[in-house]
Every structure is written in structure tokens, then in C-alpha cells.
N, C-alpha and C positions, 0 to 999 in steps of 0.2 A: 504494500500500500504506500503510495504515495502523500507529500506533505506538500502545500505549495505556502508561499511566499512572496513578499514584496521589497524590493529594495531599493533604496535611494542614495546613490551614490555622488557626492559632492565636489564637481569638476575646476568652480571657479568664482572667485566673485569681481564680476563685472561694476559693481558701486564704487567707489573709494572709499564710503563711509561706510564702516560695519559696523557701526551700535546698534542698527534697527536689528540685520541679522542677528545679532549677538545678543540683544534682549528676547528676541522670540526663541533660540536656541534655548535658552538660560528656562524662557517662562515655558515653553515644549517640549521639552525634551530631559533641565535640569543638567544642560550641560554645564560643568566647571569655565571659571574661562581661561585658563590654561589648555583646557580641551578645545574652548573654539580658537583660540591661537594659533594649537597645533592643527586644525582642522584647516584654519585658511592660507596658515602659511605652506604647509604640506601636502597640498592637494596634489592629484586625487584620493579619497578614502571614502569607506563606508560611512554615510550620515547618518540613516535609520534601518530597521527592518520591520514588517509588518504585515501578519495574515490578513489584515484589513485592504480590501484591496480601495476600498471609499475612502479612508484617512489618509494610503497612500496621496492618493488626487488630491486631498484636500491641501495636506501638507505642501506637494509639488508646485500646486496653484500659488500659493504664499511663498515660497521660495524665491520663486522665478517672482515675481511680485517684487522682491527687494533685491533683486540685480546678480540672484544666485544662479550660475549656470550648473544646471544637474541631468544628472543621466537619471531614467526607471529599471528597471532590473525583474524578469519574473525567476524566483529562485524555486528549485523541487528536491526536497529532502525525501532518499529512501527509505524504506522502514528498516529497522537496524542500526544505523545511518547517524550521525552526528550534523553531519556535514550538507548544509545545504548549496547546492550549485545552479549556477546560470543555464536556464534554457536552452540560451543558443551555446553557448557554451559545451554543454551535455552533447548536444547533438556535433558540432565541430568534432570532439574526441571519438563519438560514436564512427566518423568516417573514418577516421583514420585505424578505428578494429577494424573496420569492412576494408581497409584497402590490406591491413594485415593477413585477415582472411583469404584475399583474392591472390595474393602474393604469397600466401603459401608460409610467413613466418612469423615470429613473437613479436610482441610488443610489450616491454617494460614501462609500466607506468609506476614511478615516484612520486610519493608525498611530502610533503614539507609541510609542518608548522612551526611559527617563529613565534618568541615570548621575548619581552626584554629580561637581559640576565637581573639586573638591578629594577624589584618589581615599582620604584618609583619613577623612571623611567620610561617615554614614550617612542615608541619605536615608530620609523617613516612606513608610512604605508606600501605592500606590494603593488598594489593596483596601478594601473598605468606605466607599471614599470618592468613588464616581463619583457619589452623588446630587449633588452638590455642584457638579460638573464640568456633568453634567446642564442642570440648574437655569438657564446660561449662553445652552442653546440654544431651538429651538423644542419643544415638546412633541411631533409626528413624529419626531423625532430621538434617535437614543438612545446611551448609553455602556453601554464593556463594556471592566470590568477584569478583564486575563487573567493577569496577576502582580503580583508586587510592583511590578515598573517597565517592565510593557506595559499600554496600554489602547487599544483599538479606538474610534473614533464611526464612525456610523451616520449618513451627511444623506440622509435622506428626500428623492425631487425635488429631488436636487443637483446638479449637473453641473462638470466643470473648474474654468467661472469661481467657480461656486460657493465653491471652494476658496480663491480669492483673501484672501477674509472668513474663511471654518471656521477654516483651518488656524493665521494667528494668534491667533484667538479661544483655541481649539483648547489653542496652547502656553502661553498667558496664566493660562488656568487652571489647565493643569498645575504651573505654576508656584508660581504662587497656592497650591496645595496643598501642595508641596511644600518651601515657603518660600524660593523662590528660590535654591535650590543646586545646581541641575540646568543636564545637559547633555545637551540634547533631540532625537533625529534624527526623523523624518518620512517618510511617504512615504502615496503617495494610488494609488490605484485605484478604474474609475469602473466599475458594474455597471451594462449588459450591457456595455460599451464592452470592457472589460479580461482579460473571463472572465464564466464563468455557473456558477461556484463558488468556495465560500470557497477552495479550495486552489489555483483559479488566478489570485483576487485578492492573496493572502495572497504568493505566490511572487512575482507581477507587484512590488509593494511591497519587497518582500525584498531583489529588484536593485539599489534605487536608493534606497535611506535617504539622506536629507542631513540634514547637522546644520543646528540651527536656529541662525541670529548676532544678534548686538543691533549697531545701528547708533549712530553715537556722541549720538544725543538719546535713547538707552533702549528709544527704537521696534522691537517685531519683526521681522525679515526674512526670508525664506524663502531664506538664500543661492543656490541654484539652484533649487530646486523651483517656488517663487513663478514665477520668471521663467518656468522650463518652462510650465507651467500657464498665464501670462500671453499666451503664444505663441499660444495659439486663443479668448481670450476679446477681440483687440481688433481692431477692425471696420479699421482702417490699416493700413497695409503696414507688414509688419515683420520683414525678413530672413530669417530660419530660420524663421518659421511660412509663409509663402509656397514657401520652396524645400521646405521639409519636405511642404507637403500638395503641390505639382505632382508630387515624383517619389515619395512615398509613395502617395498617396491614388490615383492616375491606375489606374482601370483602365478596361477595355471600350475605347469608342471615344476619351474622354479619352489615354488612352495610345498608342493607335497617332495621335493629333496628334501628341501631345508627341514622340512618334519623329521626326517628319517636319520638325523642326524642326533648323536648320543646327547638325554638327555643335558645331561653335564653341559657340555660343549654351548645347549642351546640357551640354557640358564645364564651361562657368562656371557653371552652377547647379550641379550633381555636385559642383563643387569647394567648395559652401559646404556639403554636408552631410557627417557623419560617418563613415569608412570602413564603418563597419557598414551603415549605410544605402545609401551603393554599393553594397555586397556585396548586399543584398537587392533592389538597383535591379533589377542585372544578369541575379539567379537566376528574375528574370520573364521572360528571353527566351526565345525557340526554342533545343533547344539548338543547332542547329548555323546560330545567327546569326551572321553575316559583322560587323553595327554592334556588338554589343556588344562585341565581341574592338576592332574599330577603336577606338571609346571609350574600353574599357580601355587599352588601348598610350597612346592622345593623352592621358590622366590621367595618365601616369607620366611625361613627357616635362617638361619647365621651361613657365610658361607663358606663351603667346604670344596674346596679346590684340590679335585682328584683327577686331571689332566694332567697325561704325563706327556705333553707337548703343547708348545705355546700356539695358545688358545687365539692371539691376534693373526699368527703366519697362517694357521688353517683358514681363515675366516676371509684373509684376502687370497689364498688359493681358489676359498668356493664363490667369492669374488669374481675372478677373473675367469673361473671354468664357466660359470654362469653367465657370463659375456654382459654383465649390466650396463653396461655404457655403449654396448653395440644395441643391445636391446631397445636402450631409451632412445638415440638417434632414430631405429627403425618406428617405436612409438610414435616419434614429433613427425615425421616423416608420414604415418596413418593418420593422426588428428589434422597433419594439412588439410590432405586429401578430403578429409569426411567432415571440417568445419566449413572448408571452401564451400562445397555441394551442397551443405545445411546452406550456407548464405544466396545461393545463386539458385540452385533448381527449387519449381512452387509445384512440381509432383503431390507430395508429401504435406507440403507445407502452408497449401490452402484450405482454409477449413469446410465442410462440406457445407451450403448455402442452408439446407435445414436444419444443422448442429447450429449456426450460427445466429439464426432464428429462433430456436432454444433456449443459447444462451442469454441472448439479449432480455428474453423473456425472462429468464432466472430473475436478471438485474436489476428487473424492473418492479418497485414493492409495492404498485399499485395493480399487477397484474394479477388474474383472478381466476375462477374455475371456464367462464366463455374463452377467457385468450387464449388458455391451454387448448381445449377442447380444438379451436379454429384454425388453431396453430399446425398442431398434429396431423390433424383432418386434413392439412391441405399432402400430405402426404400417406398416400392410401398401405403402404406398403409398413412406413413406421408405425398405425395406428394399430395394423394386423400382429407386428411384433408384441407389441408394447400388449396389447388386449390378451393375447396368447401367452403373457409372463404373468401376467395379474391374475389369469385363470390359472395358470399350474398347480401341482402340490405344495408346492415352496409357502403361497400364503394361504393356502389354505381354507379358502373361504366358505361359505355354505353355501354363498348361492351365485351361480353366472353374473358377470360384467362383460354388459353388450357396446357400453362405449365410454369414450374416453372422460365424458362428465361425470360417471356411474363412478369410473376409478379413481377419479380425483376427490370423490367424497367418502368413499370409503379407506383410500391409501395416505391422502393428503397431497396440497400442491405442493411441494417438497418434494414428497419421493417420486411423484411423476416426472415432473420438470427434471429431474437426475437421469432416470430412464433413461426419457426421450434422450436426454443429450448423448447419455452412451452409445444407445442403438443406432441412435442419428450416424454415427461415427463410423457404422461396420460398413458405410459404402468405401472408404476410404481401405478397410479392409480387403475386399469383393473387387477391385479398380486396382489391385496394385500385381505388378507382373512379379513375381517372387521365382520366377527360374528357375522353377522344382524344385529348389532346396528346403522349400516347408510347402506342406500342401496349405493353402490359405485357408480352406473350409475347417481343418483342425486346429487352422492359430485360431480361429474366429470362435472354434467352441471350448478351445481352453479358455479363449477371454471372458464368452459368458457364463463357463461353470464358475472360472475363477470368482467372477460377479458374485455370483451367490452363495458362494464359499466364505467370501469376505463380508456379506448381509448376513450368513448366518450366524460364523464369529461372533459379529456385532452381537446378534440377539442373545447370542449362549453366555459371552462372557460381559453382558450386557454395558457394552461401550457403545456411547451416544455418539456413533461415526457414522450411523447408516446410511443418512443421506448420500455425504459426498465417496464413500467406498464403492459405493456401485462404478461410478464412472471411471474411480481410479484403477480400480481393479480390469473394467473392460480394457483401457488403454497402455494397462502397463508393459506389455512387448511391441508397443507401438513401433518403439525404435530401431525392431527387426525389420521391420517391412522398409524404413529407409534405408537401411545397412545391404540388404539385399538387394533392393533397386539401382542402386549408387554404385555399390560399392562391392557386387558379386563376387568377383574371384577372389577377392580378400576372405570375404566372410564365408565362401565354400571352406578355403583352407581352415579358418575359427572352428566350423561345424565337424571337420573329417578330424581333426585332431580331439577335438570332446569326445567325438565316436570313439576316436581307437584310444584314446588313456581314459576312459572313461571320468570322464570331469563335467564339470558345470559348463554349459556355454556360456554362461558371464563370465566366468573365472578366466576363460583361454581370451576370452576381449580384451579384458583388463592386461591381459599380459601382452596381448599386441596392440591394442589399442589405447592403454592407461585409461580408459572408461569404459564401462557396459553398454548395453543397449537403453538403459534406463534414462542417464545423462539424454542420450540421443533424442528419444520420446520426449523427455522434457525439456528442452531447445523447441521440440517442435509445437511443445504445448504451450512454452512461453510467447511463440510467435502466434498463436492462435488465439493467445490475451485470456488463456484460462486462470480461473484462480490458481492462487499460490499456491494453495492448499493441494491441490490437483497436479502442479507444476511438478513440486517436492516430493508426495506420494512415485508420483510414473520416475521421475531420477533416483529416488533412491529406496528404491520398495526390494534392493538385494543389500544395502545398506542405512536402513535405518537410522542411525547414530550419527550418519552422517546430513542429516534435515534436522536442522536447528529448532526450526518452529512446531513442523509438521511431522515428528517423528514419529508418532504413535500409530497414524496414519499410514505413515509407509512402513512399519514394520507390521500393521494387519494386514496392506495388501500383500507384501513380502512372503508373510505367511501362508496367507491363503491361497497361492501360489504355488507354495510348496507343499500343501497339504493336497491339491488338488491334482499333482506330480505323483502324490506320495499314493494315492487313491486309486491314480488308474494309469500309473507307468511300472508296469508289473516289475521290472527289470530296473527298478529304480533301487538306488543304494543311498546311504550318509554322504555320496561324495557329488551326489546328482543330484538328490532332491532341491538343495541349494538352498532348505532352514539353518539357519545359522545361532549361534549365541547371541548375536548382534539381535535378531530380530524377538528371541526374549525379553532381552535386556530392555527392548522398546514396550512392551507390553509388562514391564515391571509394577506400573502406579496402577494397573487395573485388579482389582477387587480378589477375581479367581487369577490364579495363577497356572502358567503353562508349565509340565515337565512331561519327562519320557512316558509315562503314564497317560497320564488327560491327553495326549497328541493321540499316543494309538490310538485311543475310544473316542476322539473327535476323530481322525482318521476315517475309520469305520463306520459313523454315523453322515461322513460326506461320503463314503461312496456308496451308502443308502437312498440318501434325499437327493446326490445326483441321480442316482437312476429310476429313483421315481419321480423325478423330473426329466428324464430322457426325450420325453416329445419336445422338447421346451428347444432340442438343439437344432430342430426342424426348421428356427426362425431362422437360420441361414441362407443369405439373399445369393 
């Protein structure tokens, strides 16, 4: 969700006398007058800000009135977000992802806020002064002052190491601008690497600002950031970038070595990374793994170091057999390819005109039991769906519903309006050439069993999700059908290697592609302007933990998923199904609790009520 914003940015004053200004400051705003001093001598700088967007006017009207030359500003603050930014501004940077995209490489975007060190002290304003900043880097490269004492760069074709060089450049010149009074924090995120939008680079940054230090010869330093960032731009071994990418980076078949390795061995590397990082090590396994519960315990225990070989020489061995840096090259090398085709082909990426009709109708809080009804009706084929799920055994009813108004008073406009949108969505299924490598008519019924796998969750473990799981559950392998359209002989090879090592086909993505199909779908749900909630669900419904807001969400659809794998993929195993600890962990705050128990006998009672819903897969267009 979005925040908008007013701002009045103060360029000049055209009067020679500034008392009137400077009495209306004083009696408007309670500005000091040391502040309007600093205001007119130091122009340009932020005046005011203001959700009001009438007081804006009113203020500007008076301004300009007493010989003030001022700029308006409309500013839009993300959710999450601190940091409000310039419209056109936003949209400037926005091109310069798309020309990243199309050109196939990163883009480093850098933060910077400035404080005066001495908090009595007023520091000059950034504003109007990035040509300057500018000027320092390449001509690809560009700056963007978003306040007095934020400014954004832009490194065109940047990556990590890049940042080595940007970022003290980067502070030198703020400095330089500033006249050296400033106290500088930092923070970098690398596009696609970090997110594939400003509010998920913006956030990513937000976490981890470090101040900037001076070392005692005056030289820059990036107190930790430098170093972080140094961790993968240097070709030698080096502690935390080696343990960091063996048990970060490991998926596919990389990861089931790395399991096979003596517990010991796996203990001392665990023990050099950060509890967080455990915690995300672990949330990768089956959930009902016997090793990771054993690991966990042997972590907590004093340690007992019964390696009779140094523990760091083996680790950069399975380093280098593991080829991780030819790996990651081939990874950036698939995210080109498959971010590029996300921004350029509208296959995929056009929403189907009825779903979009749906949704608006969602949005809308004055719409009612006729909108629905008129809406639906105008497509004979969704109303057939939609009437033929309402009747099934699923809900159960006593007695027939002959139309779409019947259904909405007996189910509520809520869960119709979700339906419709899902159903709406399976032409987009039915339309897409998938080049035998999945038959479409079996994604389309995994998607609507999974649908009611994850409604019935809801009801069993009674979490107030039902509305929006419907939809998220129909769309969550959405991101196969563009991977396959796109991006065929790739994801042929992804599919033949799951076959023959018997692994998750998320898991073999992740390893060649550093994301799933889920990320993909939600790119494509982002561009379709679906809720958040929806967004977050379909990206990370194999990772849970990793949806900040919306986690609970995607780890019922996650589940139901795999409960729905677990039910009628006879030849399914712990290393297929793709239930994870992670997607417990998500399902922690709810009331009944999941374990290897309650899954079986939920298990068994979904491959019941699926197949006494079995007509129900008939809606297949």
C-alpha cells in the first residue's frame, strides 16, 4: 500500500525584503529564525510537507504572494518504507531497471543519509545539488536527491564489487558538498539480485544502514558494509563468504551433498554463521527431518571438536568441487534471460479482461449482490464453473444453487468475488502452449484441488484466510507456464534432472535459476496490480519465512500444495512433496498445531473430499 504526499520545496526569494516571508514562516510553520536564514541563504531545500493536498495550494498561493519562488512536489511513500520519494523521480529510476533488464545486467542502487556530526549544526541542503555529485561518476550513472539529506545513485552495470569503489566515491562527495560536517550511513542493494522493485530494494537497504568511519590517515571506510560486500568480490578463501554461500547458496543436488557430509564437519561450519542464517539453514528441510532436529540439539550443546582434519581446507575443497562461483555466473546469466522476457513479452502478462473485471469489482465497496450477478453472467462459461463448485460436496449444501445471486447469498460476496477471480484466471491456463512438458489440463487440476485443499485447511485449522487462499492457491504454479513459454529448453533440463535425482522442481530452479517459479508468478501478479497479499502468497508459498507481511498465507498455500502432492503423487517421497519446516514454522501462531501425525490424517481426509469432489475437475475449459 501506498502513502502519498505533498511537498514544497523553496527555490528563491525574489523580494529583497524578507520580514513578511519570515513573519509568516515564524507564525506557519514556527520556524526558528536561524532556520529561515538558513532557508534563504541556502536555497534550495525542503520548506514543508503535507498529506493535505488543499493546504499545500493554500500555503503555495501565499508564498508566491510574497516574492517566494517555489517548486510542488507529489511525494509516494511505500509500505514498509521510511522514505518518501518524488513521482517523477520514482518513475526516472524505474527506466533505468527497464533499461537494466533489457540489457541483460545489475544495477547497484546506493543510499545515503546525511546528519550533521555536531547535532547543533545545520547542514546545506542536497537538493539542487546532485549535478555536482553527478559529475564524479560515469555518464550511465545517475543521482537522485530525494531530500534535504537523502540521495539515491544509480550504477548502471554495477554489481557488489562494484561497490567497493561507488560507495566511497559515493561519500566523498557527499561530503565535499556538504563541507565536511556530516554523518553518513549507507546501504546498497543490487537489482535483480535484491528485488525487482524500488520498494523491495528500498526496504532491503532500510535493514542494514551502517555509518560511514574515517580511519586515522582521513581514508574512507565502509565500517561493515565495505567488508560485507568484500565477502563475494574476492577470488580466496575467506571465512564467512565461503560458509555463507555453502549453506546459503546450496540448493538442488549441491544441498542434498552438503547433507551427506559428517555431522561434525556440518556443525563447525553452522557454527560460523549467524543464528539467522541457521534458522533459514534448517527451515529448508522436510518437515518431519530426523538431521535437522539432531543438528539442532548438537548446536546447543559446548563444542566438541573431533575433526581430525582442518575443518576450513575441506570446506573450501567442497567449495571449489561445487563450482559456486561458476554456478552463480550461470544463475545471473538465467535471471537475465527470464527478467528480460518478464519485462518485454504480454503472453503471460496480460490479465484476462474478465479476471480484470473481477477484480475491479473486488475494489469496489459499494458493489453489491446485482454487480456480481451481471458481472459473471456476462461470461457464460465462468458462471457454469463457478455454479458447478458451489454445488459440489466441498460445501455441502442441502439444497441446489441455480444462479449466481442464489450463491452470493448463501456463500457471501467475498467468497464469490475470490472464485470468480480465480476461475477467471484458468483461460490464461487453457491459452498457454507448454510444449508437453506438463500437460496443462493436470496443472489446471492440481490448481483447483490445491484451491480446496487450502479452503479446507482454513476451515479444519480454523484460520480466517478463506477468502483470499482460494485465489492464491489456484495461481501459485502460475510461474511455470511462463518459464515454459519463455524459457523451454532451460526449464526441460530443470524438469529431467528432478526426474532423474528425484528432487523438488523448485529446489533444481533455485539452483539454476537463484529463484522458483513462485518469485516468477509473483512478478507476474505484481504486474497485474493484484493485492499484496496475493503477490506474496504465489512468490513464496515454497518459502514462507520469506513474506514478511503475508506469511501465514503462503505457508497455507505452500502446504496445501504439498499435501495435495502428498495425496495423489503415489511415488511421492520427503524429498518431493516439497512440505518443508519452513512452512510449519508459518503456521506456528495458529491454535491446532501441525506435526507428522495431524499431516497423515489431514492427508487422508484430502484424498477423500478430493475424490468426492472429483466431478468438480470437469470445470476444465
Amino acid at each position: 500500500m501506498q502513502e502519498i504526499k505533498y511537498r514544497i520545496i523553496f527555490r528563491k526569494l525574489y523580494s529583497e525584503d524578507s520580514k513578511i516571508l519570515g513573519q509568516y514562516l515564524i507564525q506557519e510553520f514556527k520556524f526558528s529564525k536561524e532556520k529561515i536564514a538558513h532557508l534563504i541563504n541556502f536555497a534550495p531545500s525542503v520548506l514543508c510537507d503535507s498529506p493535505n493536498k488543499n493546504r499545500i495550494k493554500i500555503v503555495a498561493k501565499d508564498l508566491r504572494a510574497m516574492g517566494a519562488g517555489i517548486t510542488i512536489h507529489n511525494l509516494v511513500r511505500f509500505e514498509k518504507s521510511s522514505v518518501f520519494v518524488d513521482i517523477q523521480q520514482l518513475k526516472m529510476m524505474s527506466k533505468v531497471l527497464s533499461m537494466s533488464l533489457r540489457a541483460g545486467v545489475d544495477t547497484a542502487l546506493v543510499y545515503a543519509e546525511v546528519q550533521p556530526s555536531n547535532a547543533k549544526d545545520r547542514l546545506v541542503s542536497l537538493i539542487g545539488r546532485q549535478t555536482q555529485i553527478e559529475e564524479g561518476f560515469r555518464d550511465s550513472d545517475s543521482v537522485y536527491v530525494i531530500d534535504d539529506n537523502k540521495i539515491v545513485f544509480l550504477g548502471f552495470s554495477s554489481d557488489k564489487s562494484s561497490c567497493l569503489k561507488i560507495i566511497p566515491k559515493f561519500v566523498q562527495l557527499i561530503e565535499k558538498t556538504v563541507e565536511n560536517k556530516a554523518a553518513i550511513k549507507t546501504g546498497v542493494s543490487i537489482f535483480p539480485e535484491d528485488g525487482y522493485s524500488f520498494q523491495e530494494l528500498f526496504h532491503k537497504i532500510e535493514k542494514k544502514l551502517h555509518p560511514f568511519a574515517k580511519d586515522g590517515h582521513g581514508a574512507l571506510v565502509a565500517a561493515k558494509q565495505t567488508q560485507a560486500i568484500s565477502h563475494g568480490a574476492h577470488q580466496e578463501f575467506a571465512g564467512d563468504y565461503v560458509y555463507g554461500t555453502c549453506f546459503n547458496n546450496a540448493r538442488g543436488e549441491t544441498f542434498q551433498k552438503l547433507l551427506k557430509m559428517e555431522s561434525d564437519f556440518l556443525c563447525y561450519g553452522l557454527k560460523q554463521l549467524s543464528s539467522s542464517d541457521q534458522k533459514k539453514f534448517f527451515l529448508r528441510f522436510p518437515y518431519n527431518s530426523s538431521l535437522s532436529d539432531f543438528l539442532s540439539e548438537k548446536l546447543e550443546k559446548p563444542t566438541e571438536n573431533k575433526l581430525t582434519y582442518d575443518p576450513e581446507y575441506k570446506f573450501k575443497a567442497f567449495f571449489s568441487e561445487m563450482q559456486f562461483e561458476k554456478k552463480l555466473l550461470e544463475i545471473k546469466k538465467n535471471q537475465a534471460m527470464i527478467l528480460t522476457a518478464l519485462n518485454q513479452r504480454v503472453t503471460l502478462s496480460t490479465i484476462p479482461s474478465v479476471a480484470l473485471q473481477v477484480y475491479r469489482l473486488a475494489l469496489d465497496p459499494a458493489a453489491d449482490s446485482d454487480d456480481i450477478q451481471k458481472m459473471v453472467q456476462l461470461d457464460q462459461a465462468l458462471t457454469l464453473k463457478l455454479l458447478k463448485i458451489v454445488n459440489s460436496a466441498f460445501y455441502g449444501l442441502s439444497q441446489k444453487i441455480d444462479s449466481v445471486k442464489e450463491a452470493v447469498v448463501v456463500l457471501g460476496t467475498d467468497e464469490i468475488i475470490n472464485m470468480a477471480l480465480g476461475l477467471s484466471l484458468s483461460k490464461a491456463f487453457t491459452a498457454s502452449n507448454l510444449k508437453g512438458l506438463i500437460d496443462p489440463k493436470q496443472l489446471w487440476k492440481h490448481s483447483v484441488g490445491t484451491a480446496f485443499v487450502g479452503k479446507y485447511l482454513c476451515r479444519k485449522m480454523e484460520i480466517p484466510l478463506g477468502v483470499d487462499i482460494f485465489t492464491a492457491c489456484i495461481l501459485h504454479d502460475f510461474g511455470k507456464l511462463f518459464l515454459i513459454e519463455n524459457c523451454s529448453d532451460l526449464y526441460r533440463k530443470i524438469l529431467e534432472i528432478s526426474k532423474e535425482k528425484n528432487l523438488p522442481v523448485y529446489d533444481i530452479e533455485e539452483e539454476h535459476l537463484g529463484f522458483n517459479h513462485g518469485r516468477v508468478g509473483g512478478i507476474i501478479a505484481k504486474k497485474w496490480n493484484l493485492p499484496d497479499s496475493l503477490v506474496q502468497a504465489i512468490s513464496f508459498h515454497h518459502h514462507p519465512s520469506s513474506s514478511e507481511i503475508h506469511s501465514r498465507l503462503a505457508a497455507i498455500t505452500g502446504t496445501a500444495n504439498a499435501l495435495f502432492h502428498m495425496a495423489f503423487d503415489l511415488d511421492n517421497n520427503d524429498n518431493t512433496n516439497g512440505l518443508l519446516k519452513d512452512h510449519l514454522e508459518g503456521l506456528n501462531s495458529i491454535p491446532k498445531k501441525l506435526d507428522s501425525r495431524s499431516i497423515a490424517e489431514i492427508v487422508e481426509e484430502v484424498r477423500g473430499m478430493l475424490c468426492d469432489n472429483d466431478s468438480v475437475f470437469e470445470i476444465i475449459s
